[in-house]
C-alpha positions in Angstrom: 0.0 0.0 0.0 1.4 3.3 -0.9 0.8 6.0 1.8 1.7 9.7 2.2 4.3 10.7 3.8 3.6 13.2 7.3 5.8 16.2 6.9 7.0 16.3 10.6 9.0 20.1 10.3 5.6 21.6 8.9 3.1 22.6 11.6 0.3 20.8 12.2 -3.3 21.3 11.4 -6.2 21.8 13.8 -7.4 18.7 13.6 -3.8 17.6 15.3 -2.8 16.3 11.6 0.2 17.1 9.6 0.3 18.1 5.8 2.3 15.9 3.0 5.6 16.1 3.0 6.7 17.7 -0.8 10.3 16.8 -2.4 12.4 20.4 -2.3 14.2 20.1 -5.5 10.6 19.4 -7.8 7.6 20.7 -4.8 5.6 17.0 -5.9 4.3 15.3 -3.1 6.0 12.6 -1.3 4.9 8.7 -0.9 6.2 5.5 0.6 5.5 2.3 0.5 7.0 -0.8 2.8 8.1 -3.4 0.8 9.3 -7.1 1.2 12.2 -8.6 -0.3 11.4 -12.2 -0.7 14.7 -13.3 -1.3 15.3 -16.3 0.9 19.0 -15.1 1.8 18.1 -11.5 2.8 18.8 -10.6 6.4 16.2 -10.1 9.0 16.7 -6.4 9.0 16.4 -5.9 5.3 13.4 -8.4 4.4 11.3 -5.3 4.9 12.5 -1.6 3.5 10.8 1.5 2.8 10.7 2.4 -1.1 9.8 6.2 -1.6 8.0 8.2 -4.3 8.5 11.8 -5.8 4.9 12.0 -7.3 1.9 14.3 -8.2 -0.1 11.7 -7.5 -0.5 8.0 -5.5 1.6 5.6 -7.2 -0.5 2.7 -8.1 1.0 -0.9 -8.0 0.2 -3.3 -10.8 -2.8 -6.0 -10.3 -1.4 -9.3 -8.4 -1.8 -12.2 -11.5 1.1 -14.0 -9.5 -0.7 -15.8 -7.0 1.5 -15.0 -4.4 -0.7 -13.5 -1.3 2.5 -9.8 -2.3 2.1 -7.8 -5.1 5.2 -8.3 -7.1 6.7 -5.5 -8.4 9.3 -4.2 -10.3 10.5 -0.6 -9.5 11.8 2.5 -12.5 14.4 4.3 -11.0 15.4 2.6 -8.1 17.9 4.7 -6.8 19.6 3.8 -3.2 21.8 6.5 -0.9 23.6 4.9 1.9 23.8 7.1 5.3 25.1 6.7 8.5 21.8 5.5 11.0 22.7 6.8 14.7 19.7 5.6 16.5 20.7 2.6 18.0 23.8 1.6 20.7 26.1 1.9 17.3 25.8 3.9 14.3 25.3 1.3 11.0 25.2 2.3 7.3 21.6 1.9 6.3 19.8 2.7 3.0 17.4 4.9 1.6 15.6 4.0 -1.1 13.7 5.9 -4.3 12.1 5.1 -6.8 10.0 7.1 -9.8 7.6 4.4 -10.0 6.4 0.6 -10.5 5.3 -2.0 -12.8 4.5 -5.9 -12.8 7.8 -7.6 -13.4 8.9 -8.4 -17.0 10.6 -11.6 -18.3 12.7 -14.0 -16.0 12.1 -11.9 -12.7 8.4 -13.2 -12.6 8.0 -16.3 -10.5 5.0 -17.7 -10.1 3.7 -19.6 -6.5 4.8 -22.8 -6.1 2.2 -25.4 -7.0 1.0 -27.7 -4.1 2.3 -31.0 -3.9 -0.3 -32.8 -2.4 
């Protein structure tokens, strides 16, 4: 699911609320999404990662024809900035991740769910 993103250093409405957050370089609105890597060797702390979007309007993923109970996706742009994450006992490189938008997955990176052997 693709969700707004709160600007927290813009004040808050009366209803306690705060407004979208907007990209400074283009002024389009700013979305995320949390996404899963399925990958079976990924690490516990990067199975799920935040994928954002510079867009006028809410990115739409593709329809689910996989089967799988995820929508898989395939992202344009991907772009990822490493920075230094100081909120635990001991800082760690972590990633931020962009992205101008999504489609269904072309060619060989579609896999379809496993077929029950029973």
């Amino acid at each position: 699911m693709v969700e707004p993103v709160a600007d927290f250093n813009a004040a808050q409405r009366e209803d306690g609320s705060r407004p979208q957050q907007t990209d400074r370089e283009t002024g389009q609105l700013v979305w995320q999404a949390v996404v899963i890597d399925a990958d079976e060797e990924a690490s516990k702390r990067d199975t799920a990662v935040t994928v954002k979007f510079i867009a006028d309007q809410r990115p739409v993923p593709p329809e689910n024809k996989s089967g799988l109970p995820w929508v898989p996706v395939e992202f344009v742009g991907l772009s990822a900035l490493p920075y230094i994450d100081a909120n635990g006992t001991r800082p760690r490189i972590a990633w931020s991740f962009r992205a101008e938008g999504m489609t269904a997955p072309s060619g060989a990176a579609t896999r379809q769910a496993p077929k029950d052997a029973a």
